[in-house]
N, C-alpha and C positions, 0 to 999 in steps of 0.2 A: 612936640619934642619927642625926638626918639632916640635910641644908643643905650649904650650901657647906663649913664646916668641916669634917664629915665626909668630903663628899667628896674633899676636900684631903688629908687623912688615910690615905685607903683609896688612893690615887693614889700616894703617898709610899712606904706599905708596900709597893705593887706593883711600885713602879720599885725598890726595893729589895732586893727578890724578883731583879728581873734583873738588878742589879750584880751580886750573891751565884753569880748564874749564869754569868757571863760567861767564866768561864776553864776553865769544863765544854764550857758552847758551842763555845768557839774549838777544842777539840780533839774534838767527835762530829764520827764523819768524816761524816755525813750533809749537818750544819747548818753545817757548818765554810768546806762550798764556795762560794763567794761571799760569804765572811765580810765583802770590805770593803763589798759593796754594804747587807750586813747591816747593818752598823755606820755606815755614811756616811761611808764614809774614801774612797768612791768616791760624790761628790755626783747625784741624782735629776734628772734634766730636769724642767725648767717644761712644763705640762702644763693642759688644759683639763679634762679629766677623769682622776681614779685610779679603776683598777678592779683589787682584791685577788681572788685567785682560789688557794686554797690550794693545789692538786696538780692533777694531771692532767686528772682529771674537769670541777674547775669551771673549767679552762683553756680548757677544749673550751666551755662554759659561755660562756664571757668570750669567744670568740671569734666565737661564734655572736652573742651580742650586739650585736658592734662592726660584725660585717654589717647586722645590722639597725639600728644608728646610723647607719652612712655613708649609709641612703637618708633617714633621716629628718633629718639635720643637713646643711647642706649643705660646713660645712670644720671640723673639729676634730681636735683635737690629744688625745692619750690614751697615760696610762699604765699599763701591762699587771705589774701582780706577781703574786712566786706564791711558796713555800715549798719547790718542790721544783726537782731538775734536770727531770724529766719536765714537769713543769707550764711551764718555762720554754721548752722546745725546743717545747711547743705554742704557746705565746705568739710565739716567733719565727717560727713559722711562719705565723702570723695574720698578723703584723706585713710579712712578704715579702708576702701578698697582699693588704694594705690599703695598705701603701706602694710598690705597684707599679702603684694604679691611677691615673687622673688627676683623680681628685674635690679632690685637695688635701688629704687627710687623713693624718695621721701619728704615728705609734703607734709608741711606745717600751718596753722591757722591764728588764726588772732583778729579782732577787732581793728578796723584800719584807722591809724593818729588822723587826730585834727589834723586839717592842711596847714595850720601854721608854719609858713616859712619854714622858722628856726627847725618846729618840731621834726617836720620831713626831711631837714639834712641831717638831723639827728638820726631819724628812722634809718636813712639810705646807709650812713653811716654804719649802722648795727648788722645791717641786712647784708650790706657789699653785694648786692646781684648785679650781674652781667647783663640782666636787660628788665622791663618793665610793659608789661600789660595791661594796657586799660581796656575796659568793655565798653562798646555800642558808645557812648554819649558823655562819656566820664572826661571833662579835662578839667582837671584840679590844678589849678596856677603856684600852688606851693608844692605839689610832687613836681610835677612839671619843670619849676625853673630851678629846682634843687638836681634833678636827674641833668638837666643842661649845666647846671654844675658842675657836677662831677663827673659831667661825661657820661650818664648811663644811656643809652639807646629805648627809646621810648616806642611803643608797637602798639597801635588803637586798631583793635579786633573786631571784625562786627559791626563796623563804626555808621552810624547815622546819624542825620543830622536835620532838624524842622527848619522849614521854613521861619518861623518865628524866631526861630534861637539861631539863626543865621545874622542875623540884622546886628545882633546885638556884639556878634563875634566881628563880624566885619567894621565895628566901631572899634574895635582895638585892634586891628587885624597886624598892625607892626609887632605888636608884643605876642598875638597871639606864633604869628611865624617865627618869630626868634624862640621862643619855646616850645612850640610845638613837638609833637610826634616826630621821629625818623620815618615811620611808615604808618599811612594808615588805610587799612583795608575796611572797602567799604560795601555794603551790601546791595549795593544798585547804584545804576549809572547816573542816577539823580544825587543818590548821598554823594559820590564820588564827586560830583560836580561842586556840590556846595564847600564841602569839606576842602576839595581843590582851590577854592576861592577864599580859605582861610588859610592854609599853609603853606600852597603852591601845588598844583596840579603832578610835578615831578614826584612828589611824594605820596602821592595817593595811588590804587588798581583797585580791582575789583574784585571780591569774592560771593562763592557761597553761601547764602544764609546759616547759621551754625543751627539756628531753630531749627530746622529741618530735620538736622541729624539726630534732634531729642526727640521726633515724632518716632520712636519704637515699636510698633502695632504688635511683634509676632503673635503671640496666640493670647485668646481672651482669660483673664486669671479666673478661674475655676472658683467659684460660690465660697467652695470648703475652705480654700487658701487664702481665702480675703483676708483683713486681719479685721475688718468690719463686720464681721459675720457674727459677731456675739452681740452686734446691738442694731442690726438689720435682719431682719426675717427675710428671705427669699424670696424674691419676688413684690415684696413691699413695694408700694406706690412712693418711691422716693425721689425726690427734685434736690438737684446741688443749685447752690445760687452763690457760684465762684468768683471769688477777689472781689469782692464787694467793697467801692471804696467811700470815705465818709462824705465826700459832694453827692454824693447818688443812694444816702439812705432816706431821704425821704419820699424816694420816689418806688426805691423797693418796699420799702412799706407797703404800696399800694400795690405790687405787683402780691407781695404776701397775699394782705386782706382779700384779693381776686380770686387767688390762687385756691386759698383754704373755703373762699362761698362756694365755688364751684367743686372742688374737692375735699369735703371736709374733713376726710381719714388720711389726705398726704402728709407724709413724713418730709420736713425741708430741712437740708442739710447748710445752712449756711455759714460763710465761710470767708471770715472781714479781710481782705489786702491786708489789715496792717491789725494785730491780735489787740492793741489798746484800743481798739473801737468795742471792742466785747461787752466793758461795763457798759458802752452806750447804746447797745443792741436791746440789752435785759431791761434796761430802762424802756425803750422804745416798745416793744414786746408786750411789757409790763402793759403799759399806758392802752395799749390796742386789745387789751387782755386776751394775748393768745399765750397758747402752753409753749413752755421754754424749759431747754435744759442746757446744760453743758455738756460738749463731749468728756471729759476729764473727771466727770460726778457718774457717768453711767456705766453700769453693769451691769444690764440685761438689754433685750429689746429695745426698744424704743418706741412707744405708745403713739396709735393713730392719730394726728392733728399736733404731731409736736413738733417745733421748730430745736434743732438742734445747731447750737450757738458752738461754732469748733471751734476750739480754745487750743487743740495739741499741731504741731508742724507735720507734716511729712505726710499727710492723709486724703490729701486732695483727690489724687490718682486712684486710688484704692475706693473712695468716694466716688468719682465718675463710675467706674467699672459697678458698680451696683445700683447707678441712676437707670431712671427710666427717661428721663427728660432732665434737662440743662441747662443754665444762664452763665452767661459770664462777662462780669463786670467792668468796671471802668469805662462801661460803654453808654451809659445814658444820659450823662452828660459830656461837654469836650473836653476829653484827659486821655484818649487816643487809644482806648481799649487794653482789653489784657489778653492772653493766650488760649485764643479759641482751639487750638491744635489740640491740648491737651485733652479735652472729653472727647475728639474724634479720634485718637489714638485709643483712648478706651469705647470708643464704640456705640456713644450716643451723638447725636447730633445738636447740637449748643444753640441757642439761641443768642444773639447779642441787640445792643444799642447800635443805632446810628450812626454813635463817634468811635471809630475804629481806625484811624489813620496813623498809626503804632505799628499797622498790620496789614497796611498796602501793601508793605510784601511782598505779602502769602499771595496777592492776586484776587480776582473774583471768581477764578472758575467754582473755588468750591459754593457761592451762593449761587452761582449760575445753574448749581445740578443739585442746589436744593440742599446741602452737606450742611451751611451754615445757614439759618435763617436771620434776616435783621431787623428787629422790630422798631418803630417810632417811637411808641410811649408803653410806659410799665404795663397800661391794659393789655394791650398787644401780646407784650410781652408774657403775660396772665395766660393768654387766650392760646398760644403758640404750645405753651404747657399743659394747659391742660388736654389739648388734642393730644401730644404725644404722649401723654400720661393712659388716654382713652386708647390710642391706637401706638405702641411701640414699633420703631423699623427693628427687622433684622440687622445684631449688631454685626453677623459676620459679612453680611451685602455692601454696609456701611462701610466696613474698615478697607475692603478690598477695591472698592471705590478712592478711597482715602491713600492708602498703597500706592496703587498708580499714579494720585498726582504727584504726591509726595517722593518718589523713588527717584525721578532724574532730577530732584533740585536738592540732593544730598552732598555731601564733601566739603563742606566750609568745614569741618574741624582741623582737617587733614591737609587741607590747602593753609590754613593759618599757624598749624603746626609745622610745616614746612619750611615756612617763614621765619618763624621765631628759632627751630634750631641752627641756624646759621651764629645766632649770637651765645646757644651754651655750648656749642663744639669747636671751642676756640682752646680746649688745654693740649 
């Protein structure tokens, strides 16, 4: 059965799905924070544009975009949500340096509503924007068939799409094309392809990876200006072990315990995907009796052989730039890795897992010249570390390496931004 009755149908069952769920939500402590902004008990700014940004990642995503909006528009007004706390404290940070310039532009943030139906016609309603941004992989069936409601122009940035999460879309593929995206720009001819096979090919092209343009390298931040600098001694034997997520801590465990026999005075800066694993780190920690502390409890140094548990947002980068060596996560078991780019723009060379296909991407050149290493199992991965711990590269060889590959696959901001001002320069 397809048409509007079905669709009606399928929208009904769904918004019922999140009644059903409501009183779970309000108490996960995760989803629970910002629950009025969740729920519209705290009302949306009127806005020229929304742009959804799930977590972290596509925060930084949405941020980079709104740079490259403010040259191509010349006054707009923009709504920034996002699902998580970390995704929002990027958002605010965007939002200090787009509303602090004097283009006249002005960006607002907030926790983004349940998808319930009702909620998000409610939302659009508050909002009135002109058009709607979703990041990489987001299609929300109650933004979505509210925005085809009332007519808003839906624009999927970035957009990709798994093999696995293909199957599952092409079982609904009638509802999914009568709601879908107006456009959706996609980061390789493969996403394109699949994406094409859930909406319709006419509606999809191809861009620029946006990741690219957040690869920054220019010059390495200087010891003195680190903001780490009052709990990193100089030169300290320090390992970041980034976005570490909770499928893959028992296996960091063991890259730890490796890590610390062989070097028993390294400093490890580790650094959970998601801040409510913390209590279950210190716990873990605990039990392996290795030294632990919090980034958010210290004020000096930080003592040989201690694992530092980072508790604060925004530190990661600042973290790289004073590593000797690097891990990063999501990669040891299959959850498709996380963003190895970041410690080569700061200028150590990352070690990851095996499962990385999040990050096909980026390509192999950079494992082909050695840039990224990809280890089997947590030993490995031990072992990977402590050679660079014993033997550091030159960060300036590395980054300049890095530069070149990185320099001609730049412009997805600017090409997306492009796009999308067609829908705010319509006064």
């Amino acid at each position: 059965m397809e048409g509007p009755l079905a669709m009606s149908i399928a929208r009904a069952i769904y918004g019922l799905g999140w009644t059903m769920a409501m009183p779970l939500l309000r108490r996960h402590k995760r989803l629970s924070q910002g629950y009025e902004q969740r729920t519209l008990q705290e009302p949306l700014p009127e806005a020229g544009l929304w742009i959804q940004a799930a977590s972290g990642g596509e925060a930084y995503l949405a941020a980079e975009l709104l740079r490259a909006l403010a040259d191509e528009v010349p006054r707009f007004t923009a709504l920034a949500t996002t699902n998580t706390a970390q995704g929002l404290t990027i958002l605010k940070q965007a939002a200090a340096e787009l509303n602090g310039s004097e283009q006249g532009h002005r960006l607002s943030t907030a926790f983004c509503p349940f998808d319930k139906p009702g909620t998000m016609a409610r939302a659009l309603f508050q909002v009135r924007p002109k058009a709607v941004v979703l990041l990489e992989s987001e299609l929300w069936p109650g933004l979505l068939t509210s925005c085809r409601a009332r007519g808003v122009p839906v624009v999927l940035v970035n957009g990709r799409m798994r093999p696995r999460s293909l199957a599952g879309y092409l079982a609904a593929q009638g509802f999914m094309r009568a709601m879908g995206p107006r456009e959706a720009l996609a980061i390789s001819e493969t996403d394109a392809m699949r994406l094409g096979l859930i909406f319709g090919r006419e509606r999809v092209s191809v861009m620029p990876n946006m990741k690219f343009d957040r690869v920054r390298l220019g010059q390495e931040m200087p010891y003195a200006r680190n903001p780490l600098a009052t709990i990193l001694r100089a030169g300290a034997p320090f390992v970041v072990l980034g976005s570490v997520r909770a499928e893959e801590e028992s296996l960091v465990e063991r890259t730890i315990a490796d890590l610390l026999r062989a070097r028993p005075g390294t400093i490890i800066g580790l650094f959970p995907r998601h801040m409510e694993r913390i209590t279950t780190w210190q716990e873990r920690l605990t039990r392996m009796r290795i030294r632990w502390t919090t980034r958010g409890s210290m004020s000096g140094p930080a003592s040989p052989g201690t694992v530092i548990l980072w508790d604060a947002f925004g530190e990661l980068d600042a973290a790289y730039h004073l590593a000797r060596a690097a891990f990063v996560g999501g990669s040891l078991v299959p959850l498709g890795g996380q963003n190895f780019l970041e410690p080569l723009a700061a200028g150590v060379a990352p070690v990851i897992g095996p499962y990385w296909d999040n990050f096909a991407w980026v390509g192999t050149g950079l494992m082909d010249q050695g840039l990224v290493r990809v280890a089997r199992t947590p030993e490995d991965v031990a072992g990977i570390l402590v050679a660079d711990l014993n033997k550091p590269r030159p960060r300036d060889l590395l980054r300049a390496h890095v530069e070149e590959y990185v320099s001609t696959r730049r412009g997805g901001a600017k090409f997306a931004a492009a796009r999308i001002a067609k829908y705010l320069n319509t006064d």
